[in-house]
Backbone as numpy.savetxt, mean C-alpha at the origin, in Angstrom:
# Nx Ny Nz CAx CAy CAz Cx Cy Cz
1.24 -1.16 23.20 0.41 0.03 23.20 1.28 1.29 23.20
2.38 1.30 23.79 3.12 2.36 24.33 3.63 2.71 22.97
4.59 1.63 21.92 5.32 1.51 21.05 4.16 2.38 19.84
3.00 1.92 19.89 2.02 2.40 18.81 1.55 4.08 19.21
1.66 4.27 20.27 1.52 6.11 20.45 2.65 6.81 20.59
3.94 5.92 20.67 5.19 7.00 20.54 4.98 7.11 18.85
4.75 6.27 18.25 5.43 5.67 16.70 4.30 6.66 15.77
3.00 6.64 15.84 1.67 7.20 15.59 0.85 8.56 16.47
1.14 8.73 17.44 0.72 9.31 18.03 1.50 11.18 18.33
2.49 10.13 18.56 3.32 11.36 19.38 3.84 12.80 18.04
4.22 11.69 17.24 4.90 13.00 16.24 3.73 13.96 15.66
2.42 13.66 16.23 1.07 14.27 15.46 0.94 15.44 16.68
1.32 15.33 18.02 0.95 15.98 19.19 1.68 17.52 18.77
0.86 18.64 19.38 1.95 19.90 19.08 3.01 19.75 19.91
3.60 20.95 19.31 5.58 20.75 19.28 6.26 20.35 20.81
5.60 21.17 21.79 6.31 20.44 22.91 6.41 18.66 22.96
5.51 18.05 22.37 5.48 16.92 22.53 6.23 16.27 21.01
6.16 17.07 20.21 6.88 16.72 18.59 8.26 16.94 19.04
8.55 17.37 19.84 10.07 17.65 20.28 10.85 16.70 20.95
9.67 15.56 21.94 10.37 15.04 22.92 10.22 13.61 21.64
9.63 13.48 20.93 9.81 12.28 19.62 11.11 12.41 18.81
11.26 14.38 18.73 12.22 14.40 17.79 13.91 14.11 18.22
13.48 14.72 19.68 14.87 14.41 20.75 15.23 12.79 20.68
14.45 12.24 20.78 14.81 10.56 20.65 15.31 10.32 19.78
14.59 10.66 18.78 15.22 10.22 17.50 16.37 10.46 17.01
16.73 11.97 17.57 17.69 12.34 17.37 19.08 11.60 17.81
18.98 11.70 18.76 19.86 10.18 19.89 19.76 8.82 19.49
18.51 8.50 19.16 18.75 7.17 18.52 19.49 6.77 16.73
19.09 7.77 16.25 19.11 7.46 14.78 20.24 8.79 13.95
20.60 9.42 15.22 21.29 10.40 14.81 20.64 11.57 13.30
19.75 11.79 13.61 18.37 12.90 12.66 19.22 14.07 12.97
19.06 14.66 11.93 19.54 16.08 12.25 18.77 17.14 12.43
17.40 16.84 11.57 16.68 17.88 11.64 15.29 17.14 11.74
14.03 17.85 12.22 13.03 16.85 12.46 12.29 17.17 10.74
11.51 15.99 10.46 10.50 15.89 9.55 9.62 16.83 9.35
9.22 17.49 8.50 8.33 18.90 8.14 6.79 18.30 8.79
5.84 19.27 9.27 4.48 18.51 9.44 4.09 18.32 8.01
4.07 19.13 6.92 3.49 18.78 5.99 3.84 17.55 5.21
5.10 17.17 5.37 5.53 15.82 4.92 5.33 14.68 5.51
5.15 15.01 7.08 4.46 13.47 7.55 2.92 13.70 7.25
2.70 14.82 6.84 0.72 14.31 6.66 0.65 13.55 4.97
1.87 14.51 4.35 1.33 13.30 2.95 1.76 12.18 2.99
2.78 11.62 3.90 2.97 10.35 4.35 2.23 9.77 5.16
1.26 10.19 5.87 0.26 8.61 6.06 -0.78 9.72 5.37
-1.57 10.12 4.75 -2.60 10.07 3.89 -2.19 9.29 2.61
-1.28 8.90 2.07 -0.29 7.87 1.17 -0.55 6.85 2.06
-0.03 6.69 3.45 0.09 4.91 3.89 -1.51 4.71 4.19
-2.26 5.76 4.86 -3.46 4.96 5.01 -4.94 5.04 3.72
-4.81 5.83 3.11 -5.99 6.22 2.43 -5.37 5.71 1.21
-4.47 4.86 0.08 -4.15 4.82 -1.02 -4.91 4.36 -1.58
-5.71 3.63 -1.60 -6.47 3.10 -2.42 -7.27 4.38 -3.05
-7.86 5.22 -1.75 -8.67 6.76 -2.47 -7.70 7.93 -3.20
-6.82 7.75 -2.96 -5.58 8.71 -3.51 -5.60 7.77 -4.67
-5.14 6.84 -4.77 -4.89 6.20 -6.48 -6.39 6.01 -7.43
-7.37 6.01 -6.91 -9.11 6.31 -7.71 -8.73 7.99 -7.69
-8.62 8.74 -6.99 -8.17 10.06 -7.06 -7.38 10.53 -8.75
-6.56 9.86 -8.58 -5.58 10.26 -9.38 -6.28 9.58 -10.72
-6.43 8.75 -10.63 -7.08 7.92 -11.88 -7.98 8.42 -12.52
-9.25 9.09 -11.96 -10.19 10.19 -12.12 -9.97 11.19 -13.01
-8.62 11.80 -12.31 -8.14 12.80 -12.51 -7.62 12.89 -13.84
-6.57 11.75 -14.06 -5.28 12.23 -15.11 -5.91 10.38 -16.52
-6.72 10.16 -16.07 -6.74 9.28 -17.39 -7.91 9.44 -18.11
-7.27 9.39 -19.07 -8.49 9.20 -20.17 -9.55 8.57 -20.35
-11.11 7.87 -21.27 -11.47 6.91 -21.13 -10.88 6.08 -22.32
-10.24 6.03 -23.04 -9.61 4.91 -23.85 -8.74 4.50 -23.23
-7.58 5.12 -22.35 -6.77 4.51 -21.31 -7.59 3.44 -20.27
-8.80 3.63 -20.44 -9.21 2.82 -19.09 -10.11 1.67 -19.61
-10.35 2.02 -20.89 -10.90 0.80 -21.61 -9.43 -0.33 -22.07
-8.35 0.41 -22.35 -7.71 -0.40 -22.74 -7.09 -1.34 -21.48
-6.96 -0.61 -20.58 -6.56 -0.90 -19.44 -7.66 -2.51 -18.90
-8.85 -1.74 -18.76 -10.10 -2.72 -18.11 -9.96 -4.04 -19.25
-9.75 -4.07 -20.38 -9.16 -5.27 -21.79 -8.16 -5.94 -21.28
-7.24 -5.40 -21.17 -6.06 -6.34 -20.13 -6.05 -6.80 -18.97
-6.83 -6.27 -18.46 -7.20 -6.99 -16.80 -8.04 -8.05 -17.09
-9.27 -7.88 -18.37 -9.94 -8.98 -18.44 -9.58 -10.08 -19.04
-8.70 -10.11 -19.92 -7.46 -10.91 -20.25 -6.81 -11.71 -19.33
-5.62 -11.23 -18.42 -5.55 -11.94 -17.20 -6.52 -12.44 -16.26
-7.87 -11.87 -16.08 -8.10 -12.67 -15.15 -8.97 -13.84 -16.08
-9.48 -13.92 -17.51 -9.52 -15.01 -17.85 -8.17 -16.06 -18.07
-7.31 -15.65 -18.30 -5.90 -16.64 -18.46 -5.83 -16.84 -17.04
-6.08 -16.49 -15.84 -5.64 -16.56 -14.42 -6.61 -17.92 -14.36
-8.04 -17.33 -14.84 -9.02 -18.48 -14.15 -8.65 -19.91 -15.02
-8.38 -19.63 -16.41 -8.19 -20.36 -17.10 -7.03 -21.50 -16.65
-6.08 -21.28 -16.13 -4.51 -21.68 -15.71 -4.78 -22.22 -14.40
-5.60 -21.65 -13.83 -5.84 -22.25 -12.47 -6.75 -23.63 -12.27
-7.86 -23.48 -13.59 -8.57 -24.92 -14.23 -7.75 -25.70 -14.58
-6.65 -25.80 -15.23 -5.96 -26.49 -15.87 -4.78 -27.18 -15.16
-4.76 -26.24 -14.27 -3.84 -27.02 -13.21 -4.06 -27.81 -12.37
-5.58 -27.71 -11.82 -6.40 -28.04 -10.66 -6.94 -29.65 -11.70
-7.19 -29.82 -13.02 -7.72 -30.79 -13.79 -6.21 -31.80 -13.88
-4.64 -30.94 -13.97 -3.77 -31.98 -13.54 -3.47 -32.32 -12.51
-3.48 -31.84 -11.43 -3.37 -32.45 -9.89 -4.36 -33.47 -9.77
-5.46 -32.98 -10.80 -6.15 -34.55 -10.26 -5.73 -35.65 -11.00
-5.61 -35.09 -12.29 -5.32 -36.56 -13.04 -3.71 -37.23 -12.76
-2.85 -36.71 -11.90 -1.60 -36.96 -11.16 -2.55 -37.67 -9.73
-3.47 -37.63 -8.97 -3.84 -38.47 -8.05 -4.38 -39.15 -8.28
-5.23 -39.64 -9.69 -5.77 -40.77 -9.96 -4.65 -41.37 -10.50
-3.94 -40.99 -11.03 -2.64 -42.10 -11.98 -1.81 -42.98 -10.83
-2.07 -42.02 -9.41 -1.40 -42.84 -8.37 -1.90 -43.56 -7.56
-2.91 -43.62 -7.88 -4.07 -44.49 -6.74 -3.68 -46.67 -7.69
C-alpha cells in the first residue's frame, strides 16, 4: 500500500510533498532535476487512458479509405487466424487418433 502512494500518489501531491518524492529520488537514483508536472500528466493520461488517446488520434488524423483499408487487413488476419487455428486443432486430433 505504502509502495503504491509513494510511487502514484505522492508525486501528484503539491510541492511540499512533490519535494519530499523528489528528495528521494534524488538520493536514490541520483535525478538532478525533478520531472515537469506537465510531463508526468501526459505520462499517465498515455499509461492509463490509451486506448481513448489512440480512438482520439485515429478520429482525428485518418482518413476513411485508410480505415477501410486498414478494417480489410484485420479481416484478413482474423480469417487466416481462425482459419490456422482450425487446421491445427483438426491435426492435433488426427495426431491422437493415429496414436491410440
Amino acid at each position: 500500500m505504502w509502495r503504491w502512494f509513494y510511487s502514484e500518489v505522492l508525486p501528484q501531491l503539491p510541492d511540499p510533498y512533490f519535494m519530499v518524492h523528489f528528495k528521494f529520488l534524488r538520493a536514490l537514483q541520483n535525478m538532478k532535476v525533478p520531472q515537469l508536472r506537465w510531463h508526468s500528466c501526459i505520462r499517465q493520461v498515455n499509461q492509463h487512458m490509451l486506448h481513448a488517446t489512440g480512438a482520439l488520434y485515429v478520429r482525428q488524423y485518418f482518413n476513411p479509405s485508410a480505415k477501410q483499408r486498414v478494417s480489410v487487413t484485420l479481416a484478413g488476419l482474423h480469417y487466416l487466424f481462425i482459419n490456422n487455428r482450425t487446421v491445427n486443432k483438426d491435426e492435433k486430433e488426427e495426431e491422437r487418433v493415429g496414436k491410440r
